[in-house]
C-alpha positions in Angstrom: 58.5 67.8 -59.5 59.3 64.5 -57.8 60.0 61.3 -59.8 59.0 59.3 -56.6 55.6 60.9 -56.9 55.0 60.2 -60.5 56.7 56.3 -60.7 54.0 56.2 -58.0 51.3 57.7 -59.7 51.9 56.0 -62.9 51.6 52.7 -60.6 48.1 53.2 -58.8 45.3 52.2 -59.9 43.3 55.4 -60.2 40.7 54.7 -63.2 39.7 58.0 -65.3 41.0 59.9 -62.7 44.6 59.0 -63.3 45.0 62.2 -65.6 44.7 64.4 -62.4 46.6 62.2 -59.7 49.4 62.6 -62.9 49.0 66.2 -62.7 49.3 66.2 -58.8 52.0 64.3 -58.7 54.0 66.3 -61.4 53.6 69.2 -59.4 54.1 67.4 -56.2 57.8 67.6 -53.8 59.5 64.2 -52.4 56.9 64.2 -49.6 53.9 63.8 -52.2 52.8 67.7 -51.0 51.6 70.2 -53.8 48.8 72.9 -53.3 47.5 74.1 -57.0 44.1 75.8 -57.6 41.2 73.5 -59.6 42.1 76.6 -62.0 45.9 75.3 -62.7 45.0 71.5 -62.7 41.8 72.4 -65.3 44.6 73.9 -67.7 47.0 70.8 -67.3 44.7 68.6 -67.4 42.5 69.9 -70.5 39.2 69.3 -68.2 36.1 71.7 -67.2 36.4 72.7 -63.6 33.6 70.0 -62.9 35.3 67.5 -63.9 38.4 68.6 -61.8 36.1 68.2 -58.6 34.4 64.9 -59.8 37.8 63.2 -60.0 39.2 64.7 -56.5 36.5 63.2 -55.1 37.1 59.9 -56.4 41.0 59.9 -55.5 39.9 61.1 -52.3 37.6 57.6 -52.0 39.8 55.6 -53.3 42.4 56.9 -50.6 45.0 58.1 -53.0 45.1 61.4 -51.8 43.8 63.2 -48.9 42.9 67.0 -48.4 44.0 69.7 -46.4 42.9 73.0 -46.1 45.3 76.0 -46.1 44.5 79.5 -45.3 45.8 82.8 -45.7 47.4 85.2 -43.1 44.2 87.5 -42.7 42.2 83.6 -42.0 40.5 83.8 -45.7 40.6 79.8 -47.4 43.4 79.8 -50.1 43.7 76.8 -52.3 43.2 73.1 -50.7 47.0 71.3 -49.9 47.0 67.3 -51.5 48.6 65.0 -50.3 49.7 61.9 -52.0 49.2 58.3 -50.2 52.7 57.5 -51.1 54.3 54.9 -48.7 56.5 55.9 -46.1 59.8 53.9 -47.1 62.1 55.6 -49.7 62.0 54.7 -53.7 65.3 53.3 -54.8 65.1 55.1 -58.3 68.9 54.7 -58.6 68.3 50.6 -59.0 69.5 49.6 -56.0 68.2 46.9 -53.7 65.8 48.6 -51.2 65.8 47.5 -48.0 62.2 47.5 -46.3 61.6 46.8 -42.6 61.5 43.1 -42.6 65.1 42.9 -43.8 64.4 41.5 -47.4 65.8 42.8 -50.5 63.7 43.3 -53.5 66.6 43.0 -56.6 66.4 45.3 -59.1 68.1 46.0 -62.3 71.7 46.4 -62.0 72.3 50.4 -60.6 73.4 53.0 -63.3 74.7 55.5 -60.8 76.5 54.6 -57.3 76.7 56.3 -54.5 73.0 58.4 -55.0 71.2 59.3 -51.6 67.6 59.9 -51.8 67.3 63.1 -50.6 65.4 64.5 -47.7 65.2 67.9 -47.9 62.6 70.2 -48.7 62.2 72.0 -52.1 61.6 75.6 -51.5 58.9 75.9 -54.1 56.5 73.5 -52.7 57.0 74.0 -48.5 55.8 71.8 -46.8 53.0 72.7 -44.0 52.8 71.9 -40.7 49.9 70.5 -40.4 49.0 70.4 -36.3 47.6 66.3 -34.9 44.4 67.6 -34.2 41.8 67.4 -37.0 40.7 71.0 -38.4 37.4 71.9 -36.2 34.1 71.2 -38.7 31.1 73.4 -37.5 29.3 72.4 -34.9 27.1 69.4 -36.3 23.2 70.1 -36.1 20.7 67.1 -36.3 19.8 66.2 -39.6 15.9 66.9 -39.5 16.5 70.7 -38.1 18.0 72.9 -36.1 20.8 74.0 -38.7 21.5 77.8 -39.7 21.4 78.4 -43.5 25.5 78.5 -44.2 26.1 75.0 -42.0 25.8 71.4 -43.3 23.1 69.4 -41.4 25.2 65.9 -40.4 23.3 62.8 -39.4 22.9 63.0 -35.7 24.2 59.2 -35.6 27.2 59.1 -37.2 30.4 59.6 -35.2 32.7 62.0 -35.6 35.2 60.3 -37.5 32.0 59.7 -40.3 31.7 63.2 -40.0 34.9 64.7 -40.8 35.3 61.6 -44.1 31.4 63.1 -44.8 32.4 66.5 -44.9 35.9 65.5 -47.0 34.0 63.3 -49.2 30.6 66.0 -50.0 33.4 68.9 -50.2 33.5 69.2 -53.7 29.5 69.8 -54.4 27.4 72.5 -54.3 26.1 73.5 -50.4 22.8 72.5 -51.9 24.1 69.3 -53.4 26.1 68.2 -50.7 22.7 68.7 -48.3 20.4 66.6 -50.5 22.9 63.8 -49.7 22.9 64.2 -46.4 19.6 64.1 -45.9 19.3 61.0 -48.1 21.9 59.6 -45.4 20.0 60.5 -42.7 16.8 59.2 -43.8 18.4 55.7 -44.7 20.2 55.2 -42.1 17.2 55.6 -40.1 15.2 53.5 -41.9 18.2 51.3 -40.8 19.0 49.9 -44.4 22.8 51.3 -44.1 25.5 49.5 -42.7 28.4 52.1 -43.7 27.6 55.4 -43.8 30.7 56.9 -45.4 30.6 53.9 -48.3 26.9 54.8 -48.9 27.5 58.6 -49.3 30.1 57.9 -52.1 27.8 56.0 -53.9 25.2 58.9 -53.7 28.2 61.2 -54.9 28.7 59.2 -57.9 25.1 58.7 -58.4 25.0 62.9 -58.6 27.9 62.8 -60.6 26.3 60.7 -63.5 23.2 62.5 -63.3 21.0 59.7 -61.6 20.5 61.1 -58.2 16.7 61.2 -56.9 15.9 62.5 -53.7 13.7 59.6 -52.1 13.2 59.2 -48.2 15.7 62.8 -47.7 12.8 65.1 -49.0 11.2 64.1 -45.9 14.1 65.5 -43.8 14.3 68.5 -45.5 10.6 69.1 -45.0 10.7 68.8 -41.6 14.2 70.9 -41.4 12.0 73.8 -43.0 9.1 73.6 -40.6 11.0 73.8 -37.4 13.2 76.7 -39.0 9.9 78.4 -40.0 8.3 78.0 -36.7 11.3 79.1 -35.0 11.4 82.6 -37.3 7.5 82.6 -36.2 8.5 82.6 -32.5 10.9 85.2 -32.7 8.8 87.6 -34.5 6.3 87.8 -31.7 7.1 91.0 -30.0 8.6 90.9 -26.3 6.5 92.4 -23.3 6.9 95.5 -22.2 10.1 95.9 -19.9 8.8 95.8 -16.4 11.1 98.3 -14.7 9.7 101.1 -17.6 7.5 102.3 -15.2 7.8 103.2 -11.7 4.7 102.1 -10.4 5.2 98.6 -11.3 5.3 96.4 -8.6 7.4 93.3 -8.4 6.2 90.3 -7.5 7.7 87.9 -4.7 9.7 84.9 -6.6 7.3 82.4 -5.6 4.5 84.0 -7.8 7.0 84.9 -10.4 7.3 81.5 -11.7 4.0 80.4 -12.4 3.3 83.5 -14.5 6.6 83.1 -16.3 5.6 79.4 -17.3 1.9 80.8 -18.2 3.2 82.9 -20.6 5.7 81.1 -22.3 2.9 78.2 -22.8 0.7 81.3 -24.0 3.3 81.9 -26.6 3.4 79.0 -27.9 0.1 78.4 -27.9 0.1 81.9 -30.3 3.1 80.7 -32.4 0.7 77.4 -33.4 -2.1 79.3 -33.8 -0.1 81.4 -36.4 0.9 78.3 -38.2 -2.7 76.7 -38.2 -3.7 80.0 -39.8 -0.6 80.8 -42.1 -1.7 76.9 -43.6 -5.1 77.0 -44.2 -4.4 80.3 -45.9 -2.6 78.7 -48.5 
């Protein structure tokens, strides 16, 4: 427990979610580092594991905390590492005048205790982890209207990659399913150009979700079109490969000159056959 972390806490303005940046902080060393499960913080707290996530999110937006992952020895995720946006110059909690970098003196009531250092060491409960400069690698971003494999988040392809690791922070706490609908939403807003901020727009979908509000409108579109190329793409690679050419020994192979023109009939034959599929599989239904 640090009492710099919780005269901190107690001081930021942190709306209902001020019950869970007090738990963080009670559990927090002098660097404003702790690391419990949504588990310990739902029993502090008194909350449903929902509501855990719902106010991370919005400490997380409001900037009061930021997340970082931690992992086991064997590479398996463990529980998320907060960190408190406490500022970087020392609390005087023995009231002393503090000294900050422009020289001035803020006076404070009159000290109870003299001679008290703040101190700078470590506690040995709470560790704190290296953490290296470089951000932790996200997945490889996909565009947003395909192209994605079923376990990755599809990212707008116009955001930068600073939006996309505060997207990924910020969409974190949902379901995988959840956290794509508002992508998508993203994506189709932002090309239908009627978003200036990307990263202040997907909060407000978050909160729209939270409160029960949210309604997929231009992002269905996205999706749609996500599951047709994924479909098409299954079709292609269910058509079965030719026969291997050196299987037999008879075969004779052609100079590279004729190759080529074959090669490009065939692969415009197959897709030809892939559409054909589609046109079929459609009018089926």
């Amino acid at each position: 427990m640090s009492l710099r972390a919780i005269r901190w806490a107690w001081q930021a303005r942190a709306g209902n979610a001020k019950v869970v940046l007090l738990a963080l902080a009670d559990l927090a060393d002098d660097s404003g580092y702790c690391f419990p499960s949504h588990d310990h913080l739902m029993k502090m707290c008194e909350i449903s594991e929902r509501t855990v996530r719902r106010m991370i999110t919005l400490l997380v937006a409001a900037k009061l905390i930021t997340i970082e992952r931690r992992f086991n020895g064997n590479g398996s995720c463990t529980s998320n590492g907060y960190r408190l946006a406490i500022p970087d110059y020392p609390v005087n909690l023995t009231g002393r005048v503090v000294k900050l970098d422009r020289g001035r003196g803020s006076p404070v009531t009159p000290p109870l205790v003299t001679g008290d250092q703040v101190t700078t060491t470590e506690p040995v409960l709470y560790p704190k982890t290296t953490t290296s400069t470089t951000p932790t690698a996200l997945p490889k971003p996909m565009v947003s209207d395909g192209g994605c494999s079923g376990s990755e988040l599809c990212f707008p392809k116009t955001v930068t990659a600073s939006e996309r690791r505060t997207l990924a922070n910020q969409v974190q706490a949902l379901s995988h399913d959840e956290a794509q609908q508002v992508l998508d939403e993203l994506a189709g807003r932002i090309a239908s150009k009627r978003v200036r901020s990307p990263v202040k727009y997907c909060a407000a979908l978050i909160r729209s979700i939270r409160r029960g509000e949210f309604k997929p409108d231009v992002g269905s579109a996205i999706a749609d079109r996500r599951k047709a190329e994924q479909q098409r793409e299954a079709r292609l690679r269910a058509i079965p490969a030719p026969l291997n050419k050196t299987s037999s020994a008879s075969t004779v192979r052609l100079p590279e000159a004729l190759r080529a023109p074959f090669e490009r009939a065939r692969a415009k034959a197959l897709s030809a056959l892939a559409d054909k599929s589609a046109d079929s599989g459609s009018s089926d239904d």
